[in-house]
C-alpha positions as CSV (number, residue, x, y, z in Angstrom):
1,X,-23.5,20.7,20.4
2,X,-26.2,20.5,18.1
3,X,-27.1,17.7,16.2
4,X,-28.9,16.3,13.1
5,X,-30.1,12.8,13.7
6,X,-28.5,10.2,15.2
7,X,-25.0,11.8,14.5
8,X,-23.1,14.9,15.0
9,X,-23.3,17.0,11.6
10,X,-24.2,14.3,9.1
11,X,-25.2,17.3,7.3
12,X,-23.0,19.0,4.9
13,X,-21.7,22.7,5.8
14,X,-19.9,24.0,2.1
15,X,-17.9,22.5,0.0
16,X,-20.1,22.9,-3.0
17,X,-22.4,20.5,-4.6
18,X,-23.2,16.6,-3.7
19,X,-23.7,14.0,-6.4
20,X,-27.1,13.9,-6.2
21,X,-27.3,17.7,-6.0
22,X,-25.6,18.0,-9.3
23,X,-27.1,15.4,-10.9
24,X,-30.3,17.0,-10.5
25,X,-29.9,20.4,-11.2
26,X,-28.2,18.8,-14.3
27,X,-31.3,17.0,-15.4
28,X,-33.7,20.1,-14.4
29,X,-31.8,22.2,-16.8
30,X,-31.8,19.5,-19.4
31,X,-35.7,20.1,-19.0
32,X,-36.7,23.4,-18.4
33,X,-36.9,24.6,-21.8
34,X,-39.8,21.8,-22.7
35,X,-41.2,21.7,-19.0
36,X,-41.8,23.5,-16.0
37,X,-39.8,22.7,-13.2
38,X,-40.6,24.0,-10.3
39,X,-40.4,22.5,-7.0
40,X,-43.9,21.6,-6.9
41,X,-44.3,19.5,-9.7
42,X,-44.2,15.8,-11.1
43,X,-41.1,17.0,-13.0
44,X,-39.1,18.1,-10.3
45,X,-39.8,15.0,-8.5
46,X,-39.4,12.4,-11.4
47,X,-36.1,14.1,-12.1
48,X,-34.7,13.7,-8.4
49,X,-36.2,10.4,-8.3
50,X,-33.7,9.6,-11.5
51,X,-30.8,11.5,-9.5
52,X,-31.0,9.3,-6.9
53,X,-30.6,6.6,-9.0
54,X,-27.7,7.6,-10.9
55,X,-26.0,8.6,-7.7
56,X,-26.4,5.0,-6.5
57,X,-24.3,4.0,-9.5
58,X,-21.7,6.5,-8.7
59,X,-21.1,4.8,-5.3
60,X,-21.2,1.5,-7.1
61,X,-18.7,2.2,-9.4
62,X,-16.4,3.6,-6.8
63,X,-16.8,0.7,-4.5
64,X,-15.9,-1.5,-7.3
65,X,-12.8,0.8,-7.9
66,X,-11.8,0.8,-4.4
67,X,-12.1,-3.2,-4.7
68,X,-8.9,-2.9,-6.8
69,X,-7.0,-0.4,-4.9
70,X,-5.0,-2.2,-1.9
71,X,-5.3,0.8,0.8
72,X,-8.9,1.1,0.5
73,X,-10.4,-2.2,-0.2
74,X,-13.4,-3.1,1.9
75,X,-15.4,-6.2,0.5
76,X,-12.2,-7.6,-1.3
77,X,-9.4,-7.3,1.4
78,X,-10.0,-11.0,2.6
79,X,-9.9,-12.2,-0.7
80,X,-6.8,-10.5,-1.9
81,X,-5.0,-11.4,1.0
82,X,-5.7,-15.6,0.1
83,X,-4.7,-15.2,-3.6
84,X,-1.3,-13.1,-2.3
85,X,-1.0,-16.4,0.2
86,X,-1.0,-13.5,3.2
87,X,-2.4,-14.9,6.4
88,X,-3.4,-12.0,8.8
89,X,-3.2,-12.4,12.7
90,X,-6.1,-11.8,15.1
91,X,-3.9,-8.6,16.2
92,X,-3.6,-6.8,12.6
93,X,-5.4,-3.9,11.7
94,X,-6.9,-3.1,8.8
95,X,-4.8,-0.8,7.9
96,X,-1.9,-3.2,8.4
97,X,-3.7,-5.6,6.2
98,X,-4.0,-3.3,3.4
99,X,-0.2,-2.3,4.1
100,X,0.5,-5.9,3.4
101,X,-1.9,-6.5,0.2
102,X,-0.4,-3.0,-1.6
103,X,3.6,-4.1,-0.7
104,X,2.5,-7.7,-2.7
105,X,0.7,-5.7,-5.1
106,X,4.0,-3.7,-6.1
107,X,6.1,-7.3,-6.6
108,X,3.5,-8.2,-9.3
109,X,4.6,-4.8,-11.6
110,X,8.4,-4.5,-11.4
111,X,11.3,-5.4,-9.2
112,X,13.7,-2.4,-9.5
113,X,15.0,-0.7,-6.3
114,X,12.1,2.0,-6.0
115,X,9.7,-0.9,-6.3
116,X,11.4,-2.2,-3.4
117,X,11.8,1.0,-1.6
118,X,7.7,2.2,-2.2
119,X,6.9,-1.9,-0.9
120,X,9.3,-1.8,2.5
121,X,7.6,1.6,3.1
122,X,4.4,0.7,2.4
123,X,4.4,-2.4,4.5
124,X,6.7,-0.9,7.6
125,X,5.3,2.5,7.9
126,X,6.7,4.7,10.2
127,X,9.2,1.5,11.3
128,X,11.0,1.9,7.7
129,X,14.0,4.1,8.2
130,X,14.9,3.5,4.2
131,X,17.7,1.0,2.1
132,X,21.6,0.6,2.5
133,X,23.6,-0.9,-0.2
134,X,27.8,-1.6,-0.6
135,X,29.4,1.1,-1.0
136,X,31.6,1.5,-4.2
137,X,34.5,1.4,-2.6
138,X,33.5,-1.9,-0.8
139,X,31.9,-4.0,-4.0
140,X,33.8,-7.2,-4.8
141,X,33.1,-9.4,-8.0
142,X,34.9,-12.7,-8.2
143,X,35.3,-14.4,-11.4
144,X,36.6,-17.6,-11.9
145,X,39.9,-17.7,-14.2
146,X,39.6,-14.5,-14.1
147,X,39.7,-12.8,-10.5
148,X,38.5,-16.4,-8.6
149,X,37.5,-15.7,-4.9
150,X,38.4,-17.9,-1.8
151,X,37.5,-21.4,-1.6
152,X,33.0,-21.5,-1.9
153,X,33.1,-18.0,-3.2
154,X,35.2,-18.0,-6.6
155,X,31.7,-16.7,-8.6
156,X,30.3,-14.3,-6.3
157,X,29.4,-10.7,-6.0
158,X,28.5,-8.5,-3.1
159,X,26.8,-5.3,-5.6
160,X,23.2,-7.0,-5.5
161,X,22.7,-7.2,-1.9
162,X,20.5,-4.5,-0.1
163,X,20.2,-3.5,3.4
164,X,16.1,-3.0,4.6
165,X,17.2,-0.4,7.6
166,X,13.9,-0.4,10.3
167,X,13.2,1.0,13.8
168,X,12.7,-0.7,16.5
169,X,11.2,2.7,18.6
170,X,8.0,1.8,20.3
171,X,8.3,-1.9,19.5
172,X,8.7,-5.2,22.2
173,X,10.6,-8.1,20.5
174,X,7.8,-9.5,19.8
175,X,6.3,-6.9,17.4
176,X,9.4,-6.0,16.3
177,X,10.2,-9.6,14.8
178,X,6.4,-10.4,13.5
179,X,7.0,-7.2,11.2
180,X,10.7,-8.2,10.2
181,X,9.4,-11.2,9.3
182,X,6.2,-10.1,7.0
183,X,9.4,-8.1,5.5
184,X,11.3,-11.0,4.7
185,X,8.5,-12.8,3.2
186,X,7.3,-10.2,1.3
187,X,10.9,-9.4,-0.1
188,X,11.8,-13.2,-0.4
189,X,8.3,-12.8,-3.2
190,X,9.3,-9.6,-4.5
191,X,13.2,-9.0,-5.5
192,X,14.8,-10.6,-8.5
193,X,16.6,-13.9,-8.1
194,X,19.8,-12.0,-8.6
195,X,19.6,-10.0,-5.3
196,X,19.8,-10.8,-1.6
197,X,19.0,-8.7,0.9
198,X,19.3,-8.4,4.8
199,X,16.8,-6.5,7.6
200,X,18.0,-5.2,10.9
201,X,18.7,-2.0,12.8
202,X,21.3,0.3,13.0
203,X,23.3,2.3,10.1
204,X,26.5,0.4,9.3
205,X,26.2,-2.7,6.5
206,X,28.9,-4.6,5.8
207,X,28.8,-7.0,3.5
208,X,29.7,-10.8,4.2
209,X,29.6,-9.6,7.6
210,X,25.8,-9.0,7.5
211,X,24.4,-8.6,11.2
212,X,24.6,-10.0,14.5
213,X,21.0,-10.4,15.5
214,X,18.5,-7.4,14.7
215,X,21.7,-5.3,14.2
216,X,23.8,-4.3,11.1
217,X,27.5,-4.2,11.9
């Protein structure tokens, strides 16, 4: 296999124009009615000399952008994580770090259910299977003097509580529980005070039943 350097293909093959390619030609056309420009002069080379340098501010700039943007943060990712109080283990990845800092990010814009649906599947990946809630025909609102429940439930209402369903495929308890867990605190930060929810496995969710260890009933 050929090579360029100390890598395989470092150089480009299509796909039309770098930054610094542009920039250049840009400033060369800018100048070519005045000046000559041909590759052989002080022109040509004063003008690249400038590409380069507005190039470099190009990648600046889209560092600092990236800085902001959970799944590709770089410089920031440690920082983020203290000021969203996450604490990484030596096993995480990166990725699983940044999985983390985006699902956080979501609880600092809005609470509704597809904030809460886009955070679980951000965080879980391909372990999130998606959310169960009570059916209609299941949902129960006690009022008291009204329709007062049993004894410790008289004011109570089953229609805010919210099923997280996960897979447990390819996981040892171990793994299994660390990432239910990250779920629940990242949940317990993120839904309103007005909702509960429960994580598990399996496709039934009953509530007041809720589940018998990792399982939904």
């Amino acid at each position: 296999m050929p090579q360029f350097g100390r890598n395989p293909y470092p150089k480009r093959y299509g796909g039309g124009l770098s930054t610094l390619e542009a920039e250049h030609i840009a400033m060369l056309d800018a100048l070519a009615p005045g000046w000559d420009v041909t590759t052989d002069t002080l022109v040509y080379a004063e003008a690249y000399a400038d590409a380069v340098a507005i190039t470099a501010i190009w990648r600046i700039n889209g560092r600092l952008r990236n800085s902001l943007k959970p799944l590709k943060m770089l410089d920031t990712l440690t920082t983020w994580e203290e000021a969203c109080n996450l604490r990484p283990t030596p096993t995480d990845t990166v990725q699983d770090r940044r999985r983390r800092v985006a699902a956080k990010f979501r609880g600092l814009v809005g609470n509704a259910i597809s904030d809460i649906y886009d955070a679980c599947a951000e965080l879980l990946d391909a372990q999130f299977l998606g959310l169960v809630s009570v059916s209609a025909a299941n949902q129960i609102t006690y009022w008291p003097g009204m329709n007062p429940g049993p004894p410790g439930y008289e004011w109570s209402s089953n229609r805010a509580i919210i099923g997280v369903r996960m897979s447990k495929s390819g996981l040892s308890d171990t793994a299994f529980l660390s990432l239910r867990n990250r779920c629940f605190q990242m949940l317990d930060a993120l839904v309103p005070a007005w909702m509960t929810f429960q994580i598990g496995v399996g496709t039934g969710f009953i509530v007041n039943q809720g589940i018998v260890g990792q399982t939904f009933l």
